[in-house]
Backbone as CSV, one residue per row, in Angstrom:
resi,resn,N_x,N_y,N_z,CA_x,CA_y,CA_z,C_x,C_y,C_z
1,UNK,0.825,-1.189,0.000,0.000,0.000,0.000,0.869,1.252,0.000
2,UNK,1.888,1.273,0.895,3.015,2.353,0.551,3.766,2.654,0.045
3,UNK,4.213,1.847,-0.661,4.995,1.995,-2.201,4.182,2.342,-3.192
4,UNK,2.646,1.643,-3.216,1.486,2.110,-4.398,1.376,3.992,-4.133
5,UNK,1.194,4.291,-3.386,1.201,5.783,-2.754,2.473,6.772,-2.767
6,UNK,3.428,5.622,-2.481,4.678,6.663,-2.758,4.757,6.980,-4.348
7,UNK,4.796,6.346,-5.223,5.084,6.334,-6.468,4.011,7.215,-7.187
8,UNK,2.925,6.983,-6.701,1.815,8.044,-6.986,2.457,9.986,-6.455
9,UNK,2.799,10.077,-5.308,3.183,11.265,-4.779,4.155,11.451,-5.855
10,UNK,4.832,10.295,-5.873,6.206,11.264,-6.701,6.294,11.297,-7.877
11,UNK,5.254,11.012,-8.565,4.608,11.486,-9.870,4.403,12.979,-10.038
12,UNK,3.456,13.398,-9.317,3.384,14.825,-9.011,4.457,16.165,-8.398
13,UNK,5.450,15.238,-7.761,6.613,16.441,-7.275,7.668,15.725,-8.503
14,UNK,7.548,14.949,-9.357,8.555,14.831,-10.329,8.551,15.680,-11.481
15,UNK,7.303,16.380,-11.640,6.827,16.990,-12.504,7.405,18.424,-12.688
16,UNK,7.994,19.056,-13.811,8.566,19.958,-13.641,8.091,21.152,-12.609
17,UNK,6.706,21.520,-12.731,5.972,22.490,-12.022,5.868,21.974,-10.465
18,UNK,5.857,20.922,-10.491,6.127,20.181,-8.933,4.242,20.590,-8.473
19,UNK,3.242,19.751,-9.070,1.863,20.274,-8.570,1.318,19.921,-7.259
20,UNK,1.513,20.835,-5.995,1.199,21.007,-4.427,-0.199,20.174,-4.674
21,UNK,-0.941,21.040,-5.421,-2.140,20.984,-5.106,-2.471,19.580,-5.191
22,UNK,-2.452,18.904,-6.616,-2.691,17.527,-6.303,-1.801,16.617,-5.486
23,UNK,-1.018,16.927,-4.996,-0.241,16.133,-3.934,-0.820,16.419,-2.581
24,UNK,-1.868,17.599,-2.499,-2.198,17.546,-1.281,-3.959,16.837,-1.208
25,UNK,-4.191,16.943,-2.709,-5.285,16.162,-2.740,-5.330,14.856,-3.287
26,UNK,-4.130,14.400,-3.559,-3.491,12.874,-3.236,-3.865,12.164,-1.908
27,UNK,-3.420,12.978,-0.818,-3.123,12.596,0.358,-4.703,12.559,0.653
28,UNK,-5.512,13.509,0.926,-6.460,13.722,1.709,-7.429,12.822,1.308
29,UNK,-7.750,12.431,-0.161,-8.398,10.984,-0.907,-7.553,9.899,-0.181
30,UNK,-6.497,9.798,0.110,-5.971,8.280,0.415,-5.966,8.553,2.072
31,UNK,-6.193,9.635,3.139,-6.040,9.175,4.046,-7.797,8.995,4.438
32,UNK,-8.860,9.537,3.155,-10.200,9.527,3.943,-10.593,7.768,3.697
33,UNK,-9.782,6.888,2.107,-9.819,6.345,2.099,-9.176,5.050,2.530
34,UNK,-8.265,5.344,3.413,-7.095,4.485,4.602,-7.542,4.883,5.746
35,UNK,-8.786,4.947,6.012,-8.983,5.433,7.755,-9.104,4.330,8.396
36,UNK,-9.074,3.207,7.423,-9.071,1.753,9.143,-8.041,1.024,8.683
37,UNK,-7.135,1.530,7.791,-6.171,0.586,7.323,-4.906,0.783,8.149
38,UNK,-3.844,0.202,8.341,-2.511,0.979,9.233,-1.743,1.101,7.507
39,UNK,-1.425,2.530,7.962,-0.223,3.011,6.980,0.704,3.754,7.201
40,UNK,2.165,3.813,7.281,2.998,4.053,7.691,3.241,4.873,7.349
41,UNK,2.384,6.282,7.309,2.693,7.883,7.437,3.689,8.579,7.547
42,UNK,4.637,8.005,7.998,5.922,9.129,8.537,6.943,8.249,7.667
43,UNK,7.237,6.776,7.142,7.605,6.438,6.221,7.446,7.326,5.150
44,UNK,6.083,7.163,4.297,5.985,8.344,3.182,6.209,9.167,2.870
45,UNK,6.043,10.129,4.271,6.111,10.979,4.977,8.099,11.789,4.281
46,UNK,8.725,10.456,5.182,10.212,11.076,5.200,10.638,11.010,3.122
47,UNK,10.044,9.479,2.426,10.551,9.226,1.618,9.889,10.667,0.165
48,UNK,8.859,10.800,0.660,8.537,12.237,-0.199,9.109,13.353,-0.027
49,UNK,9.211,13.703,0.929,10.144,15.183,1.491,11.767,14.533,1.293
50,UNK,12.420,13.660,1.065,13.889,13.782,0.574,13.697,13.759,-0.788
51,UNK,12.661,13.294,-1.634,12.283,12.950,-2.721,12.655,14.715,-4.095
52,UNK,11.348,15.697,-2.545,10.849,16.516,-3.216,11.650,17.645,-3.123
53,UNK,13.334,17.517,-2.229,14.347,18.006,-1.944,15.441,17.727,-2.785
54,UNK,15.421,16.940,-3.368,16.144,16.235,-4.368,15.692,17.047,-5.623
55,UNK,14.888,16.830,-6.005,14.115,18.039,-7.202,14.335,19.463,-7.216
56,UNK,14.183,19.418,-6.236,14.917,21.453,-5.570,13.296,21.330,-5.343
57,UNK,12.211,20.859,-5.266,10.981,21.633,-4.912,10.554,21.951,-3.487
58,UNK,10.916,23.378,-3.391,11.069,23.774,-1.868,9.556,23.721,-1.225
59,UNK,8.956,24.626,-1.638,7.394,24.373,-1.067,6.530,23.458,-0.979
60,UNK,6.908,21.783,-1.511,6.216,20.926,-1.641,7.021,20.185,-0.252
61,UNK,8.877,20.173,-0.386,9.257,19.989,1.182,8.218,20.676,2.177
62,UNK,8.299,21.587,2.096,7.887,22.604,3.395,6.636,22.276,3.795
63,UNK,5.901,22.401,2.695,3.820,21.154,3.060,4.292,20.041,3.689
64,UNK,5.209,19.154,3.159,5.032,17.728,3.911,6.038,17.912,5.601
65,UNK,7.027,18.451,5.453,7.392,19.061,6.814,6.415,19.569,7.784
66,UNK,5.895,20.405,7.021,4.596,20.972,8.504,3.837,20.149,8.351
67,UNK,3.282,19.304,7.608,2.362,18.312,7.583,2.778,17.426,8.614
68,UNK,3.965,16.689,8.650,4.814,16.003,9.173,4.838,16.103,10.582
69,UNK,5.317,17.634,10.879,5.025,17.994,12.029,3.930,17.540,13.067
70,UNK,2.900,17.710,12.503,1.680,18.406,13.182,0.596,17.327,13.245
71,UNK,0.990,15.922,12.482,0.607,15.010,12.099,0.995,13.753,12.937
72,UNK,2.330,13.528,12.831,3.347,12.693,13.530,3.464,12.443,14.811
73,UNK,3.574,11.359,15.665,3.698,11.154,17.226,5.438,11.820,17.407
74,UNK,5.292,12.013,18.853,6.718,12.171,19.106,7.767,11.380,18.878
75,UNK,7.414,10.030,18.895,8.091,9.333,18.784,8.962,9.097,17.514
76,UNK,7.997,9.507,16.114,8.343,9.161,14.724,8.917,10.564,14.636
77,UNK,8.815,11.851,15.243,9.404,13.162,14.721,11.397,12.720,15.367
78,UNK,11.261,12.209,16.610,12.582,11.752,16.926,13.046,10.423,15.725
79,UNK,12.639,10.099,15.603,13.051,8.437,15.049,13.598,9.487,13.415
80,UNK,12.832,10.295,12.717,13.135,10.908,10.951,13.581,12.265,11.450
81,UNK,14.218,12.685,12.674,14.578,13.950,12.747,15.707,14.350,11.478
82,UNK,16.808,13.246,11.648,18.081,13.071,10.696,17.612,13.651,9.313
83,UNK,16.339,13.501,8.703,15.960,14.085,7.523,16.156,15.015,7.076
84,UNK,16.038,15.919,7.901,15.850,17.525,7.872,17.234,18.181,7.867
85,UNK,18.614,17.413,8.121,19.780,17.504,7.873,20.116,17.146,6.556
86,UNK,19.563,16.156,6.526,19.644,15.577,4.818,19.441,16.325,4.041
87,UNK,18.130,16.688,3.894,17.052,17.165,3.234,17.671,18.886,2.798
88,UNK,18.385,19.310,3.716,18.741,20.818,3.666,19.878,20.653,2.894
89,UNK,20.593,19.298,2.924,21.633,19.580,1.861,21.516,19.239,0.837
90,UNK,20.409,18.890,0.139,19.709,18.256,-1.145,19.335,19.292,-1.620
91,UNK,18.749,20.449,-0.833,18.140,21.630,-1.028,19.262,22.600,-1.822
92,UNK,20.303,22.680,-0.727,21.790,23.330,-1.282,21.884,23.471,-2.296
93,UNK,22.198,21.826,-2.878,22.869,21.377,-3.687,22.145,21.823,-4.783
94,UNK,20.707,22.340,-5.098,19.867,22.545,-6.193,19.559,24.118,-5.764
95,UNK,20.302,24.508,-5.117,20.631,26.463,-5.178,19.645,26.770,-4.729
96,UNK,18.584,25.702,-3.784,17.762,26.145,-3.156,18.002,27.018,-1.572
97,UNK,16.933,27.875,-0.725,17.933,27.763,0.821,17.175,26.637,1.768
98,UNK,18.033,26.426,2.394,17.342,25.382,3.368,16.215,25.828,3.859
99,UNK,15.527,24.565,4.525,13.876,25.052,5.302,14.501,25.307,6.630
């Protein structure tokens, strides 16, 4: 189920224009339709935001970061903190500035 979803997300931030919008209405169809399923959110979670850092697409990082945030147990924000180190130098590297 999370690989079917990842590959879907990164359809949309692969895209030159990098389209937010349907990536955020990606999500909100698959989480109204995953509400009794277990899906590993903060997996996706990390593998889209290095994904969409890799691309240079800064504002599509920054949605799934605060998404991430605000979404996530404490436990999973400690466990993918390392990301956000990553992630800023992926950013760099595509002359973006870090989040």
């Amino acid at each position: 189920m999370e690989s079917h979803l990842i590959s879907l997300a990164k359809e949309h931030i692969t895209k030159t224009y990098s389209n937010l919008h349907a990536l955020q209405t990606l999500f909100l169809e698959a989480q109204e339709e995953l509400v009794n399923t277990r899906v590993d959110w903060p997996y996706i979670f990390q593998k889209l935001y290095i994904h969409a850092c890799l691309h240079g697409h800064r504002e599509t990082a920054k949605w799934l970061r605060d998404t991430f945030e605000l979404k996530a147990d404490p436990i999973s924000k400690l466990a993918y903190r390392q990301t956000y180190a990553y992630a800023n130098v992926l950013l760099k590297k595509k002359g973006q500035e870090p989040l």
